[in-house]
N, C-alpha and C positions, 0 to 999 in steps of 0.2 A: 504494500500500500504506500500510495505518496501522503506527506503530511502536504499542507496547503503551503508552509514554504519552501520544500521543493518544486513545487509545481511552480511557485513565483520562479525562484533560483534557475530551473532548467527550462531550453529554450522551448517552446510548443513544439516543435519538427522533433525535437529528439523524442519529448513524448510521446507524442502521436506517432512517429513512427515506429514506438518498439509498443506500443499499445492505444488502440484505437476508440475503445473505453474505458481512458485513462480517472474521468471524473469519479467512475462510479468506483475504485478504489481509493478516493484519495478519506483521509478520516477526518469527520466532525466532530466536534465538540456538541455535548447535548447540552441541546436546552433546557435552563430550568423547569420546571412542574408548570409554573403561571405561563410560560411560553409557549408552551407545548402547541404547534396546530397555530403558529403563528401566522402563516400564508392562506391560512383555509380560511374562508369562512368569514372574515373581517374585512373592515374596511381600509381603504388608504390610509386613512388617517391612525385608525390603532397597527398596523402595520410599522408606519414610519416612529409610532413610540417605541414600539416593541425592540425594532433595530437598534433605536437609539438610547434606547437602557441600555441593552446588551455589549452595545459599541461603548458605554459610557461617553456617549453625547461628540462621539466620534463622525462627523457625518461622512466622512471618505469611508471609514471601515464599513459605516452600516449600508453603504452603495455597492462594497464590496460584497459582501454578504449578499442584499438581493442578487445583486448579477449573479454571486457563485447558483445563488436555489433557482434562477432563469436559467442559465447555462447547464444545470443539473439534471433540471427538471425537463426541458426542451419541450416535444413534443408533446409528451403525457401529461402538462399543466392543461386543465380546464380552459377552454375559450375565456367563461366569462372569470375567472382566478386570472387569466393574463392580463385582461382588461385591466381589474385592481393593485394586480402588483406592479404595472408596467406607471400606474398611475402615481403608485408609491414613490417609484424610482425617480420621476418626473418631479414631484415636490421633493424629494431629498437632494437632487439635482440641484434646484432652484435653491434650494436653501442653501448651500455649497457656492452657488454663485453669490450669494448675497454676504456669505460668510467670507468673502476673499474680496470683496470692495470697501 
């Protein structure tokens, strides 16, 4: 299994080309009890809380994080689940921009 800074550290072509479903081994850290089932079911706005505990009020990591569960997830994410998290990313985005002016 890759941890997530490996996967930062080495370049994608090395990865992907010695394994093609290189995401679905890399290891996560679980989430606490109150997070559990953070992408399901909720809306943007408790989404981008939820990131933002976890990140402790980190808004790059917590972008990092969605992208990792969109890149993860691919496919198999829910149409209307993409809708929301994609909505997430978008205000975490914007807040990132407004955090660097």
């Amino acid at each position: 299994m890759y941890s997530l800074s490996e996967v930062i550290t080495k370049s994608a072509y090395d990865i992907l080309s010695k394994d093609k479903n290189w995401s679905e081994k890399a290891k996560t850290k679980s989430l606490p009890k109150e997070q559990t089932g953070l992408f399901t079911g909720q809306n943007a706005d408790q989404i981008v809380k939820g990131l933002l505990k976890d990140s402790k009020g980190d808004v790059g990591k917590a972008i990092e994080k969605l992208q990792f569960y969109i890149n993860r997830g691919g496919e198999k994410i829910p149409e209307k689940e993409k809708v929301v998290v994609n909505r997430a990313k978008k205000m975490l985005e914007d807040k990132l921009k407004r955090e660097k002016k």
